[in-house]
Every structure is written in structure tokens, then in C-alpha cells.
C-alpha positions as CSV (number, residue, x, y, z in Angstrom):
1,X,0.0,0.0,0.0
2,X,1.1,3.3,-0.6
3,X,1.5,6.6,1.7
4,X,-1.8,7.9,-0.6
5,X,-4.1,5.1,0.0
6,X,-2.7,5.2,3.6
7,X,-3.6,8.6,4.0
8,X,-7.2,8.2,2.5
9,X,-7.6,4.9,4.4
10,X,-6.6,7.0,7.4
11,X,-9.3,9.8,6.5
12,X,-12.1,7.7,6.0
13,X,-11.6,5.9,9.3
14,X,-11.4,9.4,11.1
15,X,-14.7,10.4,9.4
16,X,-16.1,7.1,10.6
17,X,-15.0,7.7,14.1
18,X,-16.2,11.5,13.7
19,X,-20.1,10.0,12.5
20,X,-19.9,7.1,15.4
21,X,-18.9,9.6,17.7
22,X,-21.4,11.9,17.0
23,X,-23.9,9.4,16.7
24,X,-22.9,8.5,20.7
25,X,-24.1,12.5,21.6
26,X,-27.1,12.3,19.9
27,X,-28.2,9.3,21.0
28,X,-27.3,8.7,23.5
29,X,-25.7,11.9,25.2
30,X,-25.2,10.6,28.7
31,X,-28.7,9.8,29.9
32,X,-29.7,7.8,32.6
33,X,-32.0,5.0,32.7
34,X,-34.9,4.4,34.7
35,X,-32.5,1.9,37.3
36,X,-29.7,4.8,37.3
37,X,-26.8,3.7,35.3
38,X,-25.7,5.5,32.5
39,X,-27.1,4.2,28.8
40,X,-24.4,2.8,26.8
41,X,-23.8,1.5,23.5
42,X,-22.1,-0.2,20.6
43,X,-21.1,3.7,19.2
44,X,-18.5,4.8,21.6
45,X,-16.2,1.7,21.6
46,X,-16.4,1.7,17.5
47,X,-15.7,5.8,17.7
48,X,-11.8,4.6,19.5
49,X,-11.4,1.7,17.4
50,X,-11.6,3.6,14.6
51,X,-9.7,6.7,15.6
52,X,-6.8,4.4,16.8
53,X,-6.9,2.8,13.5
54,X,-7.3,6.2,11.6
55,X,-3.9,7.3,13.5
56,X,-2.4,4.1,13.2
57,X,-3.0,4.4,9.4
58,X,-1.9,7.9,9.4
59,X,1.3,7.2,11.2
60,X,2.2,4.1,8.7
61,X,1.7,6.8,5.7
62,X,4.1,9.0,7.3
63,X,7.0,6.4,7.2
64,X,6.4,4.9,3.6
65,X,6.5,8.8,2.6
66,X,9.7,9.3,4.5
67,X,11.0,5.7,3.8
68,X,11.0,6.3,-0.1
């Protein structure tokens, strides 16, 4: 792979993380059920995993560019 699809591999997974995130507020925005615990779901986890893969992926394009 190259530092270009890197980079918009790297992009698309921040937008990803951006929409999951933003998803998380909407939807859930730190309510709190009827039994008092905080709501959770499936949309903040998947808003990390892809944020650590988008910088991940970001990082790995930075060394092929310098690499070549």
C-alpha cells in the first residue's frame, strides 16, 4: 500500500470515528435509565477503534513517505 491510500484509508476511518462519535451524543448523550446507570452503546467503543486505527493508518503513511 502506498503513503496515498494510507492517508485516505486514514481519513475515511477518522470520518467514521467523527459520525460514530457523533452518533454516541445524539443518542445517547449521557442519559440515565430508569434503574440509574448511564445508557451505553455499541457507538462509543467503535468511535476509538476507529480513531486508533485512523492514527495508526496515518502514522504508517508518514513512514512509507519518509521511507521512499
Amino acid at each position: 500500500m502506498g503513503p496515498r491510500l494510507l492517508t485516505t484509508l486514514a481519513i475515511a476511518l477518522a470520518c467514521l470515528s467523527a459520525l460514530f462519535g457523533l452518533m454516541e451524543m445524539v443518542m445517547f448523550g449521557g442519559r440515565i435509565g430508569d434503574t440509574g446507570v448511564v445508557q451505553d452503546s455499541l457507538f462509543m467503543p467503535l468511535t476509538y477503534i476507529f480513531a486508533l486505527l485512523s492514527a495508526v493508518f496515518f502514522v504508517l503513511a508518514i513512514v512509507r513517505k519518509f521511507k521512499k
